[in-house]
TORPA-4810 file (N, C-alpha, C, O; in nm, 3 decimals):
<nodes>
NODE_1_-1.976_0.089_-0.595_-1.993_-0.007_-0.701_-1.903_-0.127_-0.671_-1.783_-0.099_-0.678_X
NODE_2_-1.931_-0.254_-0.640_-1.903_-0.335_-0.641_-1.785_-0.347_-0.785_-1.795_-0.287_-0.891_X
NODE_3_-1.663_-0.460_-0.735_-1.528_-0.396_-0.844_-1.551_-0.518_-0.946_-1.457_-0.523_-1.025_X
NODE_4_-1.640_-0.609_-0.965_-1.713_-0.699_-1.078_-1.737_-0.611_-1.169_-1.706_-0.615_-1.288_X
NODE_5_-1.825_-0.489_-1.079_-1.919_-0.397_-1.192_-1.880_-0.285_-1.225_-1.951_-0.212_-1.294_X
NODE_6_-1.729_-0.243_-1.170_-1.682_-0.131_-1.249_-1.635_-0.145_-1.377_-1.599_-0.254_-1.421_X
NODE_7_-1.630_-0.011_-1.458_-1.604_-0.007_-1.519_-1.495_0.023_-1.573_-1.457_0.112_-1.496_X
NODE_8_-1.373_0.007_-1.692_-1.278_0.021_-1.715_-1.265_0.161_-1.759_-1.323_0.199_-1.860_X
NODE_9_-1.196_0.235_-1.693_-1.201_0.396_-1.754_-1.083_0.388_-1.833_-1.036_0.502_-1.838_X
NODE_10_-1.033_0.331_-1.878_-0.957_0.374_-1.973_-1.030_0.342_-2.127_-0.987_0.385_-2.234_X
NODE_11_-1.125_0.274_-2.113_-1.231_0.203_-2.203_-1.374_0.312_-2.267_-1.445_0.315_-2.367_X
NODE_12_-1.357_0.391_-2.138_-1.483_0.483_-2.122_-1.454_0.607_-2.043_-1.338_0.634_-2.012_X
NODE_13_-1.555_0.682_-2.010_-1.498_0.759_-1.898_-1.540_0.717_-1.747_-1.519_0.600_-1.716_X
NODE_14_-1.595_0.801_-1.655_-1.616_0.767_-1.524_-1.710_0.843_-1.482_-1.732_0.932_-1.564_X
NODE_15_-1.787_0.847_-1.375_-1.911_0.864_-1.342_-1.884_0.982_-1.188_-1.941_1.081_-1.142_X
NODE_16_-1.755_0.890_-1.150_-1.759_0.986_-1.012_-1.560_0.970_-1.013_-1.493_0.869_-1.035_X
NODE_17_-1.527_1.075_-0.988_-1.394_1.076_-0.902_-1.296_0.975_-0.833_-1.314_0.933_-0.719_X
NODE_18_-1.219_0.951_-0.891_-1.151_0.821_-0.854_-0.990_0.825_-0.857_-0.929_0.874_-0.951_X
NODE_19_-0.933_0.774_-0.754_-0.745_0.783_-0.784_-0.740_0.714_-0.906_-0.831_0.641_-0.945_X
NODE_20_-0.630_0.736_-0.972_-0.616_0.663_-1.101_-0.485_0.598_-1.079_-0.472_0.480_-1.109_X
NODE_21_-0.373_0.679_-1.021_-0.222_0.637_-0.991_-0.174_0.740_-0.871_-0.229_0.849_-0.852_X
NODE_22_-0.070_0.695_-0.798_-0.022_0.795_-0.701_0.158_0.750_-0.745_0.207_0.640_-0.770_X
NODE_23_0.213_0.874_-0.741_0.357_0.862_-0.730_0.436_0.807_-0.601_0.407_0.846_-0.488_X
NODE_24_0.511_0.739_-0.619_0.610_0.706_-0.464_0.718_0.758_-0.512_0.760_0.740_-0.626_X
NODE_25_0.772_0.828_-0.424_0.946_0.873_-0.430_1.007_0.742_-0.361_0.954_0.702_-0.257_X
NODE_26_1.080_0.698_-0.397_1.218_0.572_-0.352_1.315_0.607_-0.406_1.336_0.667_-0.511_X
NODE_27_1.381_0.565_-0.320_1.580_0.580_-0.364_1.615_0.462_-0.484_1.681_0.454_-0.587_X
NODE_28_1.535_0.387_-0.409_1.545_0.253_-0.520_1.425_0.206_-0.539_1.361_0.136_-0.461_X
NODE_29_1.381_0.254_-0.677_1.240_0.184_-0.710_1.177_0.057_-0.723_1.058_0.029_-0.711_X
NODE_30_1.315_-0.044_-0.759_1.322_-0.168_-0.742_1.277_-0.225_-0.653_1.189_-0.310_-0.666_X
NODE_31_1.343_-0.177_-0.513_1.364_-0.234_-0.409_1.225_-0.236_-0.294_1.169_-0.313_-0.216_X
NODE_32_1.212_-0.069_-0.351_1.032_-0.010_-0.261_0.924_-0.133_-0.338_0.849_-0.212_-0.281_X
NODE_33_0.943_-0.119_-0.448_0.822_-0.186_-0.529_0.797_-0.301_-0.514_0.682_-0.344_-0.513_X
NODE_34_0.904_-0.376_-0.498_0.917_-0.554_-0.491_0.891_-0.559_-0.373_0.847_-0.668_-0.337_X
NODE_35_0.908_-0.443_-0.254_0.916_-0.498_-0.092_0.797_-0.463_-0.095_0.740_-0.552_-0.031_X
NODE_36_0.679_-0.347_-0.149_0.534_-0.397_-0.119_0.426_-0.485_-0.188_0.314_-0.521_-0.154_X
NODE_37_0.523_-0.512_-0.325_0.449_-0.608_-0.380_0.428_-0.767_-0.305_0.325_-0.832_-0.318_X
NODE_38_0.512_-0.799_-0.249_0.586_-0.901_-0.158_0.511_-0.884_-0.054_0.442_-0.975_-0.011_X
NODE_39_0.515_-0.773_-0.003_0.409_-0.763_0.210_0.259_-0.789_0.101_0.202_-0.891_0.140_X
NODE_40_0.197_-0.733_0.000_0.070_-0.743_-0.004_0.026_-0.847_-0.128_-0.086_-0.864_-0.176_X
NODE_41_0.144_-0.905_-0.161_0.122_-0.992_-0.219_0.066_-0.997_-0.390_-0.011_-1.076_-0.445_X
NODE_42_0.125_-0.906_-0.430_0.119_-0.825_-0.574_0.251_-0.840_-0.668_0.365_-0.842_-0.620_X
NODE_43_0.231_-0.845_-0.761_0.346_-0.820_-0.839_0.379_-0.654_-0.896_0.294_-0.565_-0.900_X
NODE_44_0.507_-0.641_-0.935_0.561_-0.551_-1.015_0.522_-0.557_-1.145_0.531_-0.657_-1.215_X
NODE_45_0.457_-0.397_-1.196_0.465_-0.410_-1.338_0.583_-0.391_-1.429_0.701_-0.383_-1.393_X
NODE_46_0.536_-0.384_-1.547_0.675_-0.357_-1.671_0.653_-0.205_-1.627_0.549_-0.142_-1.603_X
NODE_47_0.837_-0.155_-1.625_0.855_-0.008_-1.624_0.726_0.105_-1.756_0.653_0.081_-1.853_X
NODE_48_0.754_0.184_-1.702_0.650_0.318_-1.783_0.701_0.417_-1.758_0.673_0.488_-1.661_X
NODE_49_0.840_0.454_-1.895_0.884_0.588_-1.830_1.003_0.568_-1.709_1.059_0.459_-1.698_X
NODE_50_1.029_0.652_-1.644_1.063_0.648_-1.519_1.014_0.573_-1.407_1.083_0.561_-1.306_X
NODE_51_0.879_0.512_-1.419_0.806_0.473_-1.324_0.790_0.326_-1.312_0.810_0.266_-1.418_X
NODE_52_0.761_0.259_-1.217_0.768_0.117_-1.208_0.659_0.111_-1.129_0.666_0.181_-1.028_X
NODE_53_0.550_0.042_-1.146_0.424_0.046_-1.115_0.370_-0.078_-1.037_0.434_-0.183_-1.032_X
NODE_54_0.262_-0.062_-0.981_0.257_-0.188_-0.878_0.073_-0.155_-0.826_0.018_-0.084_-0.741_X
NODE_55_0.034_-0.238_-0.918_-0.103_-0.202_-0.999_-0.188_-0.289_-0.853_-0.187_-0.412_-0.848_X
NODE_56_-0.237_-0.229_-0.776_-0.330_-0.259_-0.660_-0.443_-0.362_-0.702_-0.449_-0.465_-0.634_X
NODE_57_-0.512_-0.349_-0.783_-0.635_-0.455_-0.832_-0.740_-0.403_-0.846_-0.831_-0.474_-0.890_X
NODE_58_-0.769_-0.250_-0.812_-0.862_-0.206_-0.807_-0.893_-0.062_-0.878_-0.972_0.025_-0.839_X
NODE_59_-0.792_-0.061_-1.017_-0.828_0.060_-1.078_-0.706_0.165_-1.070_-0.672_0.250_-1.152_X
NODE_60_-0.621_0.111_-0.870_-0.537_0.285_-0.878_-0.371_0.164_-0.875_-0.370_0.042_-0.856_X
NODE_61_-0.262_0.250_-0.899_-0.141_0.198_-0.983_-0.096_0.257_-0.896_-0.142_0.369_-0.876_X
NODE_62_0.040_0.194_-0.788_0.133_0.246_-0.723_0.286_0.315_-0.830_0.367_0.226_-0.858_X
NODE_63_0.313_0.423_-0.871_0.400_0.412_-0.946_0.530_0.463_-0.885_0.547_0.580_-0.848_X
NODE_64_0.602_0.386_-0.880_0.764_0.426_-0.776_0.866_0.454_-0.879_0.921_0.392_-0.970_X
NODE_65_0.869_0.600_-0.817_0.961_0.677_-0.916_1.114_0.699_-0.802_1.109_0.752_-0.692_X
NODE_66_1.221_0.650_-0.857_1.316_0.701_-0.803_1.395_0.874_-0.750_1.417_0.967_-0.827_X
NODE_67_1.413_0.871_-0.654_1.457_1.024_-0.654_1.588_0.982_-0.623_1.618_0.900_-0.536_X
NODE_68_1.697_1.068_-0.729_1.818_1.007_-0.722_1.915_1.153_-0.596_1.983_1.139_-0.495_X
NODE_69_1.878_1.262_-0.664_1.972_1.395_-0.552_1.886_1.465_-0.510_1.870_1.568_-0.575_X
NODE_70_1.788_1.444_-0.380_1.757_1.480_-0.346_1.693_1.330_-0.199_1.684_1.210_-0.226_X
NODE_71_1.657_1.401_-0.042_1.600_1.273_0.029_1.479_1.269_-0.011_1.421_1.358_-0.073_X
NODE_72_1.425_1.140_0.031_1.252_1.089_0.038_1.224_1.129_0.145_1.305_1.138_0.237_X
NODE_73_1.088_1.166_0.154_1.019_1.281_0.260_0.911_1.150_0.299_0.839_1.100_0.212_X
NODE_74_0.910_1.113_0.414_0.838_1.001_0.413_0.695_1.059_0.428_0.667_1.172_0.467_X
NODE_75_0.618_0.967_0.393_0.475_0.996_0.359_0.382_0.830_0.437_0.428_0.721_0.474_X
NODE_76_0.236_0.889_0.433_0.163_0.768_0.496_0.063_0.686_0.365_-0.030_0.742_0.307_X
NODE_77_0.107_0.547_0.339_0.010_0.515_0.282_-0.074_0.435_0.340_-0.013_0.362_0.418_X
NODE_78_-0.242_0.403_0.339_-0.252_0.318_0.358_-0.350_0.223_0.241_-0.392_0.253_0.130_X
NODE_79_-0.366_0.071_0.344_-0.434_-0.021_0.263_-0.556_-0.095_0.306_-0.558_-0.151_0.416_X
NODE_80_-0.658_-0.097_0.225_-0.781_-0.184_0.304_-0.736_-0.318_0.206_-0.737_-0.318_0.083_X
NODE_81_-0.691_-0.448_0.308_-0.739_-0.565_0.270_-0.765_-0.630_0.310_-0.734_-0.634_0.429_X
NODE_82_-0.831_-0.724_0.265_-0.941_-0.861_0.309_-0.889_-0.902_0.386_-0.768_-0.925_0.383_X
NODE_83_-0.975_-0.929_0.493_-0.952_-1.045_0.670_-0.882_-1.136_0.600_-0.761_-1.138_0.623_X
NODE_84_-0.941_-1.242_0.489_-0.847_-1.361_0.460_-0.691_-1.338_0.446_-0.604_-1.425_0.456_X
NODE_85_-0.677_-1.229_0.426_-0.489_-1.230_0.389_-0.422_-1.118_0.431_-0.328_-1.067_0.369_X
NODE_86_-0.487_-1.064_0.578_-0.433_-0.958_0.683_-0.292_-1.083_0.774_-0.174_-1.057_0.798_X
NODE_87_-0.372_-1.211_0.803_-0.236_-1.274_0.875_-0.134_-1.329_0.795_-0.018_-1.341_0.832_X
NODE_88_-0.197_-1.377_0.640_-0.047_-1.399_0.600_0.032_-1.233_0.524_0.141_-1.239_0.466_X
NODE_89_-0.012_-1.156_0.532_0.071_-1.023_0.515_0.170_-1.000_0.657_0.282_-0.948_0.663_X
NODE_90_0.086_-1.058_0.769_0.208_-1.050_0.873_0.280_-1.119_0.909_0.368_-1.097_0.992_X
NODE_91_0.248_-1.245_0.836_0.388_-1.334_0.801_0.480_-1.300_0.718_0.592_-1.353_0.720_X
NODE_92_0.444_-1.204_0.633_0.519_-1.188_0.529_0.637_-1.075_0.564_0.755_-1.071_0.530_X
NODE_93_0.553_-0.977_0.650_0.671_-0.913_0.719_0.750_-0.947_0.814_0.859_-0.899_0.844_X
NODE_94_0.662_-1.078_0.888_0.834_-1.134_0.956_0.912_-1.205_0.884_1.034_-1.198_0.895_X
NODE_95_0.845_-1.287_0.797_0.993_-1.337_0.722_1.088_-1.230_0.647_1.203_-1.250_0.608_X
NODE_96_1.013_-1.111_0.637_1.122_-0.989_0.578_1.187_-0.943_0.679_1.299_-0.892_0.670_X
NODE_97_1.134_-0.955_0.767_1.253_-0.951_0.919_1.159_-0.789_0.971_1.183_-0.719_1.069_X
NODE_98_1.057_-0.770_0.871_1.036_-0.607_0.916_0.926_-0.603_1.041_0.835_-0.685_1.053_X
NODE_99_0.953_-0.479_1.142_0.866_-0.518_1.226_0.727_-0.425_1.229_0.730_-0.310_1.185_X
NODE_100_0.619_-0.477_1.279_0.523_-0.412_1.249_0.469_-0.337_1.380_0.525_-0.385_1.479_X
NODE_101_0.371_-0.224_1.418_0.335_-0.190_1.505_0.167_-0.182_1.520_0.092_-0.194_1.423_X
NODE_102_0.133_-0.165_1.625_-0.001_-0.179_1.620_-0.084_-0.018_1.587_-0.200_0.010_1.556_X
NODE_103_0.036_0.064_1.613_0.001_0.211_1.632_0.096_0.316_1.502_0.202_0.298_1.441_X
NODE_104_0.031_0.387_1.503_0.062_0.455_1.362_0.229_0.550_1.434_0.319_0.586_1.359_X
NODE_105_0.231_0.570_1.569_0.372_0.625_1.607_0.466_0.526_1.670_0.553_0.554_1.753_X
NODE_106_0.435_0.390_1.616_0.545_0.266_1.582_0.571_0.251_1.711_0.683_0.202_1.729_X
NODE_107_0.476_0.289_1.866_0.523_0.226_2.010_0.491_0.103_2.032_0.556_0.039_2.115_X
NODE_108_0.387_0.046_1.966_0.368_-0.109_2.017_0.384_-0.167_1.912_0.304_-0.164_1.818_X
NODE_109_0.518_-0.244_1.916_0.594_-0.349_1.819_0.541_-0.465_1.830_0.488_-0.491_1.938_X
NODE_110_0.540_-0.563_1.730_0.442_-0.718_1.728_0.351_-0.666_1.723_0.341_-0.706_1.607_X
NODE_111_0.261_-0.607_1.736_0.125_-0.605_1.816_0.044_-0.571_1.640_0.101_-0.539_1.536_X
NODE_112_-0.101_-0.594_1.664_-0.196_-0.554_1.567_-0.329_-0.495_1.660_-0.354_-0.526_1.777_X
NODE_113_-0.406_-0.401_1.575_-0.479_-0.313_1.633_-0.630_-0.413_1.611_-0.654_-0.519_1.554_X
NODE_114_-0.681_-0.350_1.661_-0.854_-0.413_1.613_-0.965_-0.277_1.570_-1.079_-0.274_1.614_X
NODE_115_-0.920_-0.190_1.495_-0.974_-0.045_1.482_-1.108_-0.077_1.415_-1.107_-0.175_1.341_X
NODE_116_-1.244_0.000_1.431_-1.370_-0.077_1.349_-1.435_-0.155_1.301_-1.506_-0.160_1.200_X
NODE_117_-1.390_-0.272_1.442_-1.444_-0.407_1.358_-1.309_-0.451_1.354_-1.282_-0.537_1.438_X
NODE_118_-1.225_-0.417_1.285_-1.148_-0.485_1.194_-0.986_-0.517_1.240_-0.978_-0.512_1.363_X
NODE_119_-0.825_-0.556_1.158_-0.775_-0.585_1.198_-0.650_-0.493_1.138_-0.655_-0.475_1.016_X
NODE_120_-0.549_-0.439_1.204_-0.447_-0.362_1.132_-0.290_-0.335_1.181_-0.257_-0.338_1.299_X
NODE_121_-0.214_-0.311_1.088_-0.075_-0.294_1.126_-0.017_-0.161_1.093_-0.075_-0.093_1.008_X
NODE_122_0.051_-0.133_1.130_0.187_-0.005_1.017_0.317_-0.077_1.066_0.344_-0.141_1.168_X
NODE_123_0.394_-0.039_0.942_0.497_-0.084_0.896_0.587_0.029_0.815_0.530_0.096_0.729_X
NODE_124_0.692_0.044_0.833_0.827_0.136_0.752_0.831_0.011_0.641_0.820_-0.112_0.643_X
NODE_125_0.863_0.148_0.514_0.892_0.088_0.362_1.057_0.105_0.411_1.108_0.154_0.511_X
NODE_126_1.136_0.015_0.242_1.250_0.072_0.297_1.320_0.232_0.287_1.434_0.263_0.322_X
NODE_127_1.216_0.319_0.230_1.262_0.471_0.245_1.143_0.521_0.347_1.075_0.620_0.315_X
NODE_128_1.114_0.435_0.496_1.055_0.476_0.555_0.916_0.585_0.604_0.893_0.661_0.698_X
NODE_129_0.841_0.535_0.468_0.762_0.555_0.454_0.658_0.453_0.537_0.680_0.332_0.546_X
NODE_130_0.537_0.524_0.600_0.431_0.514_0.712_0.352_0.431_0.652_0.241_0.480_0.630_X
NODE_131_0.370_0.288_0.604_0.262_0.177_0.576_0.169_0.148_0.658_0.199_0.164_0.776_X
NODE_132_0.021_0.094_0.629_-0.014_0.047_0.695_-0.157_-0.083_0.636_-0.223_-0.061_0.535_X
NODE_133_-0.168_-0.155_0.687_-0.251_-0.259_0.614_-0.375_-0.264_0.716_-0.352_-0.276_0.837_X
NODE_134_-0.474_-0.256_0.678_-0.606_-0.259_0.777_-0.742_-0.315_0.689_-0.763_-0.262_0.580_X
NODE_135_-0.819_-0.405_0.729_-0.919_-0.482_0.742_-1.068_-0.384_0.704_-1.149_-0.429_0.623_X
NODE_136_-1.090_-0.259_0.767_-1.176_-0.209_0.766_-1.158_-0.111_0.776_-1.051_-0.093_0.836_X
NODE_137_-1.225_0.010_0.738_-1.208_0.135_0.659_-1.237_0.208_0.788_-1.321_0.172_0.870_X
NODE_138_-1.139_0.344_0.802_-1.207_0.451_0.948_-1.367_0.439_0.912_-1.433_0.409_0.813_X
NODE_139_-1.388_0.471_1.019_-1.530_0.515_1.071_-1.534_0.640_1.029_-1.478_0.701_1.120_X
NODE_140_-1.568_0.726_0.938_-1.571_0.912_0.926_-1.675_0.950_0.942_-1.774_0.900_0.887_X
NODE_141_-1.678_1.048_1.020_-1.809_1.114_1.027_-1.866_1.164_0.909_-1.788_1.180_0.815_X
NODE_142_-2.047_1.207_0.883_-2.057_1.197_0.757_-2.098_1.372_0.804_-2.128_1.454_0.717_X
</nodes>
């Protein structure tokens, strides 16, 4: 469904299966939240709870919850976005000084991939978590 024509499930219900929110563990929720709102060009929401949220555009809510005694277990997220604003996202991580790789085990630094068509990076959050920003969606077998 085209995201004009979805519908608001909090309004209604839903038709098919959908993320609604995913938790992030950060040491500093502040700091995770603002640094991917910033690479993808999003803002931070108002806190909820424990959680500080960082609302994607499309229905699902990043919510970064601090873990204060205990480490962050790094995890992989990734992101499909639009060709128009794949190169300034990689401006955005060099002016954060962060470096990006073309490969998901971080050996080719600078570099961007061309996976399906399309165009992509990974990148460490600052609790080193497995970012990655890509253009076009895997290919999966059906």
């Amino acid at each position: 469904m085209p995201h004009a024509q979805q519908r608001d499930p909090h309004q209604q219900g839903v038709d098919v299966v959908q993320l609604d929110h995913h938790a992030v563990y950060a040491t500093d929720r502040s700091l995770s939240a603002e640094f991917i709102a910033a690479v993808l060009g999003l803002e931070v929401g108002t806190p909820f709870g424990p959680f500080l949220p960082v609302d994607l555009g499309n229905g699902v809510t990043l919510d970064y919850y601090e873990l204060r005694d205990e480490p962050v277990q790094s995890q992989h997220y990734a992101f499909l976005v639009p060709d128009a604003q794949f190169d300034t996202m990689i401006a955005r991580l060099r002016a954060l000084g962060v470096t990006y790789y073309a490969d998901p085990h971080h050996s080719e630094p600078g570099r961007t991939n061309h996976l399906f068509g399309g165009q992509g990076a990974y990148f460490e959050d600052p609790d080193g978590h497995n970012m990655e920003i890509m253009t076009r969606p895997y290919a999966r077998p059906r």
